[in-house]
C-alpha positions in Angstrom: 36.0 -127.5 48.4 39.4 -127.0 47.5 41.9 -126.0 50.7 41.8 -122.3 51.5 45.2 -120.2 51.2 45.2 -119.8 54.8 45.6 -123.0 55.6 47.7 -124.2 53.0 50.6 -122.4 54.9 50.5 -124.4 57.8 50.3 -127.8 56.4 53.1 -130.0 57.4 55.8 -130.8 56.0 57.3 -134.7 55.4 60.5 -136.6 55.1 60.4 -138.2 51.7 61.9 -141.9 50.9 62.1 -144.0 47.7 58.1 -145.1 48.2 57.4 -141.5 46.8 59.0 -142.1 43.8 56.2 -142.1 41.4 54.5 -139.3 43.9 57.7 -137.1 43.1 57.4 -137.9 39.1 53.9 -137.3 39.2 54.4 -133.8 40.5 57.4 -132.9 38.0 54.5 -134.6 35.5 52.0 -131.9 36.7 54.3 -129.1 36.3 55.0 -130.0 32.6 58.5 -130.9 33.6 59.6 -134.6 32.2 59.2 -137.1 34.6 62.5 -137.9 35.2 62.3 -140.9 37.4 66.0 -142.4 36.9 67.2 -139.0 38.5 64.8 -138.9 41.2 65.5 -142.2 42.4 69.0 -140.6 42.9 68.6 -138.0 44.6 66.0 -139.8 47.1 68.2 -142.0 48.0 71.6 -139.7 48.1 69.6 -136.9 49.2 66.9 -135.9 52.0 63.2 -135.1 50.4 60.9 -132.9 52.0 57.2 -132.9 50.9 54.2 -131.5 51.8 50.6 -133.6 51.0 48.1 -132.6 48.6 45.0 -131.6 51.0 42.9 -132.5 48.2 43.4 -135.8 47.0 46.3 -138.1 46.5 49.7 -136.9 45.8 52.3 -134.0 46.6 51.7 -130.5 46.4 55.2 -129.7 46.8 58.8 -131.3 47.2 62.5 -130.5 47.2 65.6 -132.8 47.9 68.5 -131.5 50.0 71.7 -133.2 49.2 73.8 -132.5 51.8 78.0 -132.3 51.8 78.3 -132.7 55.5 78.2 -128.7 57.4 80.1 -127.3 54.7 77.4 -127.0 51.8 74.1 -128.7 50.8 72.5 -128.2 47.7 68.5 -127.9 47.1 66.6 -129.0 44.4 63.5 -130.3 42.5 61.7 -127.5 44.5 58.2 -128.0 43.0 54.5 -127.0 43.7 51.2 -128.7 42.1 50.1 -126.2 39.5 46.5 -126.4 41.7 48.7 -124.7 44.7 50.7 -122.4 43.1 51.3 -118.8 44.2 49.0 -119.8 47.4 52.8 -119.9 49.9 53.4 -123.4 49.8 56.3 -123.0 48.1 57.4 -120.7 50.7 56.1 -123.0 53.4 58.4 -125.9 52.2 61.4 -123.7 51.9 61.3 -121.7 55.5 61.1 -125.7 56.6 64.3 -126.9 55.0 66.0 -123.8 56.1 65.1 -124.4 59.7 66.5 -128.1 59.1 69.7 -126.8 57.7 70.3 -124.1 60.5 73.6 -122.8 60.2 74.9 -125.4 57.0 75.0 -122.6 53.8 73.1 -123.6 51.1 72.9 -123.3 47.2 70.7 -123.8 44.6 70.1 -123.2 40.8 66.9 -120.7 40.4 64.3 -120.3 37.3 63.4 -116.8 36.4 60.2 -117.8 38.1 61.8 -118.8 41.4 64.4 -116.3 42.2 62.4 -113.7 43.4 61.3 -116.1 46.4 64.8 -117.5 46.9 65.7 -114.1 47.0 63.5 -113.0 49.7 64.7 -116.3 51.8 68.0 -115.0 51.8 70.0 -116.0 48.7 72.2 -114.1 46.4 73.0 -114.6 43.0 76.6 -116.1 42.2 76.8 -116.7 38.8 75.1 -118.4 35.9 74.6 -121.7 34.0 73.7 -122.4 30.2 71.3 -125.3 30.2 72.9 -126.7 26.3 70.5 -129.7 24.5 70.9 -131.1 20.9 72.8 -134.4 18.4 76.4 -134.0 18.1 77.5 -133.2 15.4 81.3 -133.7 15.5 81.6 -130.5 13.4 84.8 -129.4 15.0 86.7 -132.2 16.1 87.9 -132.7 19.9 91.4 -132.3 21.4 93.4 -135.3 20.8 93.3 -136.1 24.6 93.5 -140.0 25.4 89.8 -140.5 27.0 88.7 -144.2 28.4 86.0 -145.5 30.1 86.5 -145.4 34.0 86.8 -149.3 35.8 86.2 -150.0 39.7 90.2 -149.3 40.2 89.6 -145.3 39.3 87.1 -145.0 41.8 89.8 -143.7 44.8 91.2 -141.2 42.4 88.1 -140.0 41.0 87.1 -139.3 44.9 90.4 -137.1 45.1 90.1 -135.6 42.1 86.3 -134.5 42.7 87.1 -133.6 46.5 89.8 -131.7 45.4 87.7 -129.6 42.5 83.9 -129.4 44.2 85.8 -128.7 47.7 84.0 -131.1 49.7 83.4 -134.8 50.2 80.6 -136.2 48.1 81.8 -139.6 47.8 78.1 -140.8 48.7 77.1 -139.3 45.5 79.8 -139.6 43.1 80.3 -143.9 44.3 76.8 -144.3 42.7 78.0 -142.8 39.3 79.0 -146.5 38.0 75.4 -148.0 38.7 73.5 -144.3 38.0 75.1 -143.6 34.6 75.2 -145.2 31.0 78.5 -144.2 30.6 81.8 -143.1 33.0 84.7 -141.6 30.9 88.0 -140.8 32.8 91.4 -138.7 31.2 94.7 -140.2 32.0 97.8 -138.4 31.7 101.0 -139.5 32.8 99.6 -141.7 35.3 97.0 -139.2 36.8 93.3 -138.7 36.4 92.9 -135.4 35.3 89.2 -135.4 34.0 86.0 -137.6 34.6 82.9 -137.0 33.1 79.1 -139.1 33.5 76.7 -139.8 31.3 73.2 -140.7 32.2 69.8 -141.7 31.1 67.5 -138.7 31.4 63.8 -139.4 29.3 65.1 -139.3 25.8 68.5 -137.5 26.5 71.6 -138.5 28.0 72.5 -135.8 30.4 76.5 -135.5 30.9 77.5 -134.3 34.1 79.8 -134.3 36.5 82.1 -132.8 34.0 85.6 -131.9 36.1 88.5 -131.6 33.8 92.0 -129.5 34.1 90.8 -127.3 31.2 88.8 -127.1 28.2 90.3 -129.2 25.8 90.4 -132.2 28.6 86.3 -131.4 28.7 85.9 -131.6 25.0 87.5 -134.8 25.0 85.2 -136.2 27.5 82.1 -135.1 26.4 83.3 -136.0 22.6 83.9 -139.3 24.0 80.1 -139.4 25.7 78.8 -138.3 22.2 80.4 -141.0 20.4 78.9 -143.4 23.1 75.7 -142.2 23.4 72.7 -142.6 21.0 70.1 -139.8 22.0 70.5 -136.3 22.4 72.9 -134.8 24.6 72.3 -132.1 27.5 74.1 -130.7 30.2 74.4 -127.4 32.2 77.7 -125.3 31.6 78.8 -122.2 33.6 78.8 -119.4 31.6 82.1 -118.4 32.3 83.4 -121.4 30.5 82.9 -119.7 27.1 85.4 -121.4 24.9 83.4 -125.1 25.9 80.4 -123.4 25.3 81.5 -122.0 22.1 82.4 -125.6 20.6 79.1 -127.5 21.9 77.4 -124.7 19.8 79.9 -125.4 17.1 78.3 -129.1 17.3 75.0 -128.8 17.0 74.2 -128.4 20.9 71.8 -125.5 21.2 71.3 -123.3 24.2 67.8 -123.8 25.8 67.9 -121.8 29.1 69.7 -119.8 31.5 69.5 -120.3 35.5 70.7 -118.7 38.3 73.2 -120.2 40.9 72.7 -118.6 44.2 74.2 -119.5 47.5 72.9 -118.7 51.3 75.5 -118.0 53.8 78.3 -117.9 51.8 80.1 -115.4 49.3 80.9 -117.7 47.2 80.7 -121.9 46.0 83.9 -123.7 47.8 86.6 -125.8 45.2 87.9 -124.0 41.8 85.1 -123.3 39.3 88.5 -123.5 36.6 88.2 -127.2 36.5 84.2 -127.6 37.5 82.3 -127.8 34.3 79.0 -129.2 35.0 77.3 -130.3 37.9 75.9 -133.8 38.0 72.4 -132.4 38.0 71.8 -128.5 39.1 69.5 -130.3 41.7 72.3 -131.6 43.6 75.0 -129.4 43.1 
């Protein structure tokens, strides 16, 4: 007999670790999301998972990762429920949990149409916007002539500044695994300074480009043209929307816009760092 509503509420919640891999992918699996086990073993291992055990056989009925960036921020994502347990609170469950864990620490996240009611209710408020982009390059409209290069160990330190200095916080335990995590790590030089970096990494049958931090847009075309010429699958990424001219040329190269989603923030007016040079996140689960 399947669990009752009632006491799917108070089921308790667990830390998650690497073993739950496959648990994790099988849930995203469930949801008719891709599986995306490359980027889970990220964020399991750079974040904290929180799950909650499928009463009725094996498995998760929900999960979400919290990458934290020490008391200033931490982000939330891959907040998922079994499609057996959905609309039944233990959605809701899961997230009153992490936001007893975080306490005071504010807190964003990127919301579905579907999830921002809930997320609204818990407290968040809408920010802004991002433009989830997917499709070949096409080349159509050439890129900047900005001198782009693949990143070595020796950029590492100023990639750290540069990133500190643009997201507003320290996430060096994130952006050191960028050189083992993704395909390809392009950096823009000018003048002796690292003005731009930009992943890109193996997502299913895509390769997802993000972080994208560059001084402006013609440094981030550069990068990403760069990624293109690298890469070849598909290309996707998540652009804020008030970076219209990027957005403009991806469309201009045969990167199609597949969805909008929602950037909120908890306890905070606003995202710390300048949103002028932050493109695109390395995933909108982890900020």
């Amino acid at each position: 007999m399947p669990t009752s509503p009632s006491s799917l509420v108070h089921l308790p919640v667990r830390r998650l670790t690497s073993d739950d891999l496959l648990a994790c992918s099988d849930l995203s699996e469930n949801r008719g999301w891709p599986r995306e086990e490359h980027k889970w073993g990220l964020l399991l291992t750079a974040g904290t998972g929180y799950g909650i055990d499928d009463p009725d056989g094996p498995g998760l009925a929900a999960s979400c990762i919290v990458t934290s960036y020490g008391p200033g921020l931490a982000a939330i994502g891959m907040v998922l429920v079994a499609e057996r347990h959905a609309r039944r609170g233990v959605g809701r469950r899961l997230m009153q949990h992490v936001l007893a864990e975080a306490g005071d620490t504010p807190l964003t996240l990127h919301a579905t149409p579907n999830g921002q009611p809930l997320y609204e209710q818990l407290g968040f408020s809408q920010i802004g916007r991002a433009e989830m982009v997917r499709g070949r390059f096409t080349f159509t409209t050439p890129a900047p002539a900005v001198p782009v290069r693949a990143a070595t160990a020796e950029d590492i330190q100023a990639i750290l500044r540069l990133d500190h200095e643009v997201f507003g916080l320290d996430r060096t335990h994130v952006i050191t695994r960028l050189p083992a995590f993704a395909d390809h790590l392009r950096v823009v030089e000018e003048d002796g300074e690292i003005t731009g970096f930009a992943a890109a990494w193996p997502n299913m049958d895509t390769h997802v480009i993000g972080p994208l931090i560059a001084r402006d847009p013609a440094t981030a075309q550069a990068l990403i043209a760069s990624l293109a010429t690298a890469s070849d699958r598909p290309l996707r990424t998540d652009i804020d929307v008030r970076h219209m001219e990027l957005l403009s040329w991806l469309k201009e190269n045969g990167i199609e816009s597949i969805a909008f989603n929602s950037v909120m923030i908890r306890s905070l007016p606003d995202l710390p760092g300048d949103w002028v040079r932050r493109f695109a996140p390395l995933t909108v689960a982890a900020g």
